[in-house]
N, C-alpha and C positions, 0 to 999 in steps of 0.2 A: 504494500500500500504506500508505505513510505517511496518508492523508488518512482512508482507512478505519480503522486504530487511532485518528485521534484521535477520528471520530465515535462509535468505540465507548465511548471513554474519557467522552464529554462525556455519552453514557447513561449510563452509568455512573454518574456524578456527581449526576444530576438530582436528588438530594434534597437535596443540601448548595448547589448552585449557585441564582444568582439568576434565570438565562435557563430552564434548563431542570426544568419545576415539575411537569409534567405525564406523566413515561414511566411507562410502564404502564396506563397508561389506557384502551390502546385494546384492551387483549384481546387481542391478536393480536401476530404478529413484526413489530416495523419493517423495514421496508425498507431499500435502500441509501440512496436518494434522497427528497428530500420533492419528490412530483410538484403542479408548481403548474400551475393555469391561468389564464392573466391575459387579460381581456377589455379590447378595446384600442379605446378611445372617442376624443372630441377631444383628448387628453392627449398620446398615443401610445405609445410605449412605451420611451424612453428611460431611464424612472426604473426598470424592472424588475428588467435586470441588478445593476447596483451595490447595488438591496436585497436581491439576494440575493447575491452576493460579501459583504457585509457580513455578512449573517444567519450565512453557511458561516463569515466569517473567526472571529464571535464564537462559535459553539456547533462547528465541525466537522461543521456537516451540509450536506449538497450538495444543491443544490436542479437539479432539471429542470423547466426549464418550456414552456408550451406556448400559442397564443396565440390567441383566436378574434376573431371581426369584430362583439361586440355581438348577440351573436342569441338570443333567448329559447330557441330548440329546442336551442340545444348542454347548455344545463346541463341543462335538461329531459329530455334525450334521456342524459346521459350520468349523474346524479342514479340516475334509475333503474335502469340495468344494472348492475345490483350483483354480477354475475360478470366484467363484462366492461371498467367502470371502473377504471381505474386513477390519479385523478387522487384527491389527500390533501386539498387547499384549492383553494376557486375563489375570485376577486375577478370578482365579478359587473357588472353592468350592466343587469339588467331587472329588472321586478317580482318578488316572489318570495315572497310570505302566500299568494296562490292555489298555487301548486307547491308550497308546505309545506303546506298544509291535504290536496296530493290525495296525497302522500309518508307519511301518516301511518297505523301499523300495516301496514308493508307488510313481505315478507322477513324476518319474525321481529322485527323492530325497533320501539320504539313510533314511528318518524320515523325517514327515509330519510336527512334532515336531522339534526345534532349538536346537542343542547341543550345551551347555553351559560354556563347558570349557573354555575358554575364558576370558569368561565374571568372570566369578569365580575367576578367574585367574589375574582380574585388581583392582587396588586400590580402597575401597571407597573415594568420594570426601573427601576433610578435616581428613580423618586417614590416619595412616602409617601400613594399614592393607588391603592386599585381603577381596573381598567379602566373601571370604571362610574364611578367618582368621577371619572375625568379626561377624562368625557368633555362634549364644549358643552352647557350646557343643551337639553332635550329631545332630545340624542343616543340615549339609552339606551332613552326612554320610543315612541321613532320603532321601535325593536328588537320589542317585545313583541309578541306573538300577542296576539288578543282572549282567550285563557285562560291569559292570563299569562306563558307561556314564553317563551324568547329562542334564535331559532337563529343571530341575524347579528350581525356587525359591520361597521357604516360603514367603509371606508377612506378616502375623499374625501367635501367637503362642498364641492359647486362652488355657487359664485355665479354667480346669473340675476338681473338686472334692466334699468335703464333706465343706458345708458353714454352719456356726450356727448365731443361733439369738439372741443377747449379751443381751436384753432384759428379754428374756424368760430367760436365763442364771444368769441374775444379778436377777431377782422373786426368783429363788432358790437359792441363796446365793453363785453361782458357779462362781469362779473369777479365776481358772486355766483352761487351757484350756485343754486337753488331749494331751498327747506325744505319748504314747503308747493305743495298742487295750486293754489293761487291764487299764486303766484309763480311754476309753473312754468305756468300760464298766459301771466301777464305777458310772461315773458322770449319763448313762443312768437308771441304779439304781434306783440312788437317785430322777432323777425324773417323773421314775414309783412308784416311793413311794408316788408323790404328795405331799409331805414336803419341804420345806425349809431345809439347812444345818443347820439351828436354831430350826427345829423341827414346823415354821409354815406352815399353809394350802396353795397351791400356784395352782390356775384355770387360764383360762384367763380371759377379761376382763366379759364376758358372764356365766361364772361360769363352764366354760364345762373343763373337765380334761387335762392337757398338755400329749401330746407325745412326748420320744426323737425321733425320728424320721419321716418322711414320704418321700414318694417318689411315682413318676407318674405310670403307671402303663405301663411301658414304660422299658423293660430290658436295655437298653443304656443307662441310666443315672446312676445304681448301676457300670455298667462299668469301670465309671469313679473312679470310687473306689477300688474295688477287683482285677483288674490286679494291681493295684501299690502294694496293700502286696504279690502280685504274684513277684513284682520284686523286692519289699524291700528284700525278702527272698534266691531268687534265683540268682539273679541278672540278671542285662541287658544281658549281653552277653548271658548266659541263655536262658533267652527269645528269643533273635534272632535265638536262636539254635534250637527253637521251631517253628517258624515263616519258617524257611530252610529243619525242619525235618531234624534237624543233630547231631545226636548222638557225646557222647564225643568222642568214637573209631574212628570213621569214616571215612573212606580212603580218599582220594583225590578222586575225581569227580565220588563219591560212587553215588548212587540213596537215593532218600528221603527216611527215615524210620518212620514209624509211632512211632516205638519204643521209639524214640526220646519226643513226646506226654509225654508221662507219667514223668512225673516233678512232686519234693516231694514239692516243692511252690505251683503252682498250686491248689494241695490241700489242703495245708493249707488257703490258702486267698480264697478257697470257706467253709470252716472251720470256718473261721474269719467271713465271711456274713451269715454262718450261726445263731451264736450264736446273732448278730443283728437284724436282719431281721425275724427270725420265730415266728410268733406270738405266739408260746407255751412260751416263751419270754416275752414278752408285751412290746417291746419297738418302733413296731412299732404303726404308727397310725393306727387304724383300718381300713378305708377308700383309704388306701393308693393304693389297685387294682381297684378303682372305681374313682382314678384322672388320667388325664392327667395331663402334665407336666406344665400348665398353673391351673389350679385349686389348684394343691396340691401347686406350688408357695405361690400362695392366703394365701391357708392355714397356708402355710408357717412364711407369712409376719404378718397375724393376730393372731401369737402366739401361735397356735395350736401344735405347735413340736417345738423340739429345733434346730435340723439339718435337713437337705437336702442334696444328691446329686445332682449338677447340675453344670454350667457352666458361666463365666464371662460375657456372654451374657442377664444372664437374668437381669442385670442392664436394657436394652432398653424392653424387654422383660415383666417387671413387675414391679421391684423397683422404676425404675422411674415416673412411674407414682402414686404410693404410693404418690412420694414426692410431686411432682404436685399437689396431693389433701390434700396436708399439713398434711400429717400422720408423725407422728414419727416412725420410724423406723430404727434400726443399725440392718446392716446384711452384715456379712464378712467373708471370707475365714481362712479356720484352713489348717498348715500345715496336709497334709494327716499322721493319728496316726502310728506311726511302730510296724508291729506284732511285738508282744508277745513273740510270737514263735520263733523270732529270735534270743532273746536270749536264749533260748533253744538249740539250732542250735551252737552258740557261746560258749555254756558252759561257763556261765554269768547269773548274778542273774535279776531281775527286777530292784532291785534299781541298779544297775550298769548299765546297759542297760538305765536308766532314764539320770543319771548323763552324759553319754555319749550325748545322744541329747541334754542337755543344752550346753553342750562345744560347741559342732557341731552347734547347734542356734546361742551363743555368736559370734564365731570366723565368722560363714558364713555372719555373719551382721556387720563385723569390729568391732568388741567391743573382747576384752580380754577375757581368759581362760586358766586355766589350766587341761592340758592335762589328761583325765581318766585312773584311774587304775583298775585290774580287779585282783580280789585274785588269786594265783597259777599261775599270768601270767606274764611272764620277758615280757621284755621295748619291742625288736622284737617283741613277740605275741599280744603285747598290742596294739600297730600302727597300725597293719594289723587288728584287732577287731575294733580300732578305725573309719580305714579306710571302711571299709564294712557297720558299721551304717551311717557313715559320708554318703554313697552312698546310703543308703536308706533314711535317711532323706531329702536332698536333693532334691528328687526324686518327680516330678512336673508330673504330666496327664494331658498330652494336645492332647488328642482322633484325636481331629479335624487338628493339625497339620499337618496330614497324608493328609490332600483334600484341606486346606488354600493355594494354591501355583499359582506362576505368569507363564507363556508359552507363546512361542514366535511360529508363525506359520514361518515354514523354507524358505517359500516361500513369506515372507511380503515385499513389496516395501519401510518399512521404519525400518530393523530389526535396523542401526545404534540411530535411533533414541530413539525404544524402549528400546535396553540397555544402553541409557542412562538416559530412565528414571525410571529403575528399582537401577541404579547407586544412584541416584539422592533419590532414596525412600528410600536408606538403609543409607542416609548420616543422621545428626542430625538433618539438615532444615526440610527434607521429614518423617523423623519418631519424629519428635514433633508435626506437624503436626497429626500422624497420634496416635499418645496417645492420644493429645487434643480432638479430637472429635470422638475417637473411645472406649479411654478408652480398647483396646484389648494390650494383653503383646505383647511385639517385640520377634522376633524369634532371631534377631539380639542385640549384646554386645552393646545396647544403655543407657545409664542410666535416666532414668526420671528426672528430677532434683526437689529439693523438694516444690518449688514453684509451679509448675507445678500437683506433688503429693495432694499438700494442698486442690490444688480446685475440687478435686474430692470428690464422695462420699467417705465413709466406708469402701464399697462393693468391689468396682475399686480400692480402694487404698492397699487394702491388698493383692489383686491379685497381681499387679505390684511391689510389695513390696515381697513378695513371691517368686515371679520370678525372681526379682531381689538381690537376695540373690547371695551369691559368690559362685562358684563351682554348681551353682545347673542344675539336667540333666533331660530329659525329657523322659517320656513313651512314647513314638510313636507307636501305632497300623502299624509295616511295612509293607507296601505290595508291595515290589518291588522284592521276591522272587516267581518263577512262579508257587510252589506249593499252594502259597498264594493269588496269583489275578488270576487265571486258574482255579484253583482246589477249593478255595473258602476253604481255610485252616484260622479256625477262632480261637477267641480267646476261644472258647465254641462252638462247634460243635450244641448243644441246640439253639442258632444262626440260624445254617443254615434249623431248625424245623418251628421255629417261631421266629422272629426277636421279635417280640415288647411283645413277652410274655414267655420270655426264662425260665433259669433255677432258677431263682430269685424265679418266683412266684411259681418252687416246693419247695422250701427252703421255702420260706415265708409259705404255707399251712402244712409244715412239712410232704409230702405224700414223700418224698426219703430221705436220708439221703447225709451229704457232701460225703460220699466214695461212696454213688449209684451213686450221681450226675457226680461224677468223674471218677470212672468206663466206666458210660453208655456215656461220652466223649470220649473218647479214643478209649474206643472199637465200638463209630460206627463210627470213622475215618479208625479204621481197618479191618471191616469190607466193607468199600467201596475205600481201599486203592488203588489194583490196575483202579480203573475206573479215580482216582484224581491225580495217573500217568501217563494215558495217557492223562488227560486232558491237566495237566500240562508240554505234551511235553516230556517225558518222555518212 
């Protein structure tokens, strides 16, 4: 009884209070309860409860939640039953521009889905910043419809990329870590060489040869890798102009071009995995088309390769339990290495191109620098060089970004309540909360604090250390353009062949070359062009 008077009391209050901004909003009687449903990914779901204990203890509203296994059909299926839904907010995990484009004008509504302006639009508790203000660079811009609306918000921004095993690493006398795709060449070299930088013999503990690398036998996880020298190179804006089918010429509300496709990045960063990955090479494991992403982990952890692609999740996933059976093991996140080729591109050496990324390290982690020069280039041209590696290093892959996100159904009887507990998630209480036992990076300008940092593993700590670096932006796979969730416009066309056994594994058996692979991209988009215009509405 008590807990009901105070929820009533904290409605009550909403205009004068700082949590609760939004009652009356939704039209309809609140509820008793804010019914939640939380989608339960690599993470798991320990951080659920305590955000909502928190949420109740600060506003007096009680939450029910409810928990599904990651499935595109549950929201879908449940989005829609607008008699028979009873859930206020979901924290999602799948795509969801196609399901709001098909949600739209249905049931009296203009969207099935809650437009969020709003909400966006009001201060987090305790900052002097909109939700949109506090959120990471291109957080907010990852939200938009192609016609400009907002129905989501990020709740996690997991880190994907290249993790090495400091172990394996410090066996071969290797104590830098690679900056560039020509150092992390080198370093793979040295241990296909099976030497020590000292010239001794290094196995693992069983006597069997080390690889630099492996990976699942799974084309998603190299992903997480080769679109980033796709954007170290090209750049972000670039890439959306791919994602649009929008040529640099492009008239105003011209039609999608394929022509657009063909980006000189692109093919260099399947260039770059080439020269990694194909085992005429030897740098990958041999084994590596015969794991899944759980095996080759294993392999991973028992020293059998140096690197992995993979994602911040496999802490719950794998390492953790390592630690649990009392294994030794460090294994951490490398910032993603920057082609090569960039400087190339810059008309700029290597070692300049090196020197620039330690500036760009120092300064993005508050520690001092002085500013790089580059031979034949005045102070103007230097900045602008500066500034374009500064934006490739920086540059963080977080794939899953694109499907991490919270939705409000338009038609919930407690929408006031929900934004405020989305308010409440993005504040310091509700994303400490949600570091502590999630260990996933924030989408949101939240800083970890190093106490906080300390009690994590290795693994965790570098990611959020990584991500929390100053300036740093995110790879977002977009799909809020309709030639891209319609038309199924990907980041590799080899994708829409075979998902789990794409163009990786021709590169790896070295049966095409990077400009076949690249070619036969492009040209079977353009060759099925007009059909993925009409798909796309067009």
């Amino acid at each position: 009884k008590m807990k009901k008077i105070m929820k009533r009391l904290a409605l009550a209050l909403c205009a004068t209070t700082g949590m609760a901004l939004f009652a009356g909003c939704g039209g309809s009687k609140e509820t008793e309860a804010l019914q939640i449903n939380w989608t339960i990914g690599g993470y798991g779901r320990a951080y659920c409860q305590p955000l909502m204990d928190a949420f109740t203890a600060k506003t007096g509203i009680e939450c029910e939640p409810t928990y599904d296994d990651n499935s595109s059909s549950t929201i879908t299926s449940k989005i829609g039953s607008v008699k028979r839904n009873t859930i206020d907010l979901f924290f999602t995990q799948v795509p969801l521009f196609s399901n709001i484009a098909a949600q739209a004008n249905k049931n009296g509504y203009d969207n099935l889905y809650l437009e969020l302006s709003d909400l966006y639009d009001t201060k987090v508790p305790g900052k002097d910043a909109t939700l949109k203000e506090y959120l990471k660079d291109g957080m907010y811009e990852a939200q938009l419809t192609d016609d400009g609306k907002v129905y989501t918000v990020p709740w996690i921004a997991p880190m994907d990329g290249l993790v090495y095993n400091k172990k394996v690493l410090d066996s071969f006398g290797i104590t830098d870590i690679p900056r560039t795709t020509d150092e992390f060449e080198s370093v793979l070299k040295q241990i296909k060489s099976g030497l020590s930088v000292s010239g001794e013999p290094v196995t693992t503990e069983n006597g069997e040869k080390v690889s630099g690398l492996i990976s699942a036998n799974n084309s998603a996880y190299w992903a997480f890798v080769w679109p980033t020298w796709w954007a170290q190179y090209e750049g972000m804006d670039n890439v959306r102009n791919y994602f649009m089918a929008k040529t640099a010429d492009a008239a105003e509300n011209s039609l999608p071009d394929w022509n657009a496709l063909k980006q000189e990045g692109k093919l260099v960063s399947i260039e770059e995995l080439d020269r990694f990955i194909n085992k005429n090479n030897g740098y990958m494991h041999p084994d590596s088309l015969n794991r899944d992403h759980l095996f080759s982990q294993i392999d991973f952890l028992d020293g059998k390769a140096a690197f992995i692609p993979t994602g911040d999740w496999m802490e719950n996933e794998s390492t953790k339990a390592y630690r649990e059976e009392g294994k030794d093991i460090d294994v951490r996140f490398m910032k993603t290495p920057v082609t090569s080729r960039l400087a190339v591109k810059l008309n700029i050496t290597e070692a300049e191109l090196r020197a620039a990324i330690d500036y760009v390290d120092a300064t993005s982690e508050g520690k001092t620098g002085t500013a790089p020069t580059y031979a034949g280039k005045d102070a103007v041209a230097a900045e602008k060089i500066t500034a374009e590696i500064s934006a490739a290093r920086l540059l963080v892959s977080s794939s899953q970004a694109a499907l991490d996100r919270a939705v409000i159904p338009a038609y919930s009887n407690n929408i006031s309540a929900a934004k405020e507990f989305l308010l409440f998630y993005a504040s310091d209480e509700g994303q400490k909360i949600m570091a502590q036992y999630s260990g996933a990076a924030s989408p949101f300008r939240y800083e970890v604090s190093q106490e906080l940092l300390n009690g994590f593993t290795t693994f965790t700590r570098s990611a959020l250390e990584i991500c929390g670096r100053s300036g740093v932006g995110y790879w977002i796979d977009d799909m809020k353009y309709p030639i891209r969730y319609k038309a199924n416009l990907l980041i590799t066309y080899w994708n829409s062949i075979n998902y789990q056994r794409g163009f990786e594994e021709v590169l790896y058996n070295g049966s095409k070359t990077p400009k076949q692979v690249y070619d036969t991209d492009w040209g079977s988009y353009r060759d099925c062009w007009d059909r993925m215009l009409s798909q796309a509405g067009y």
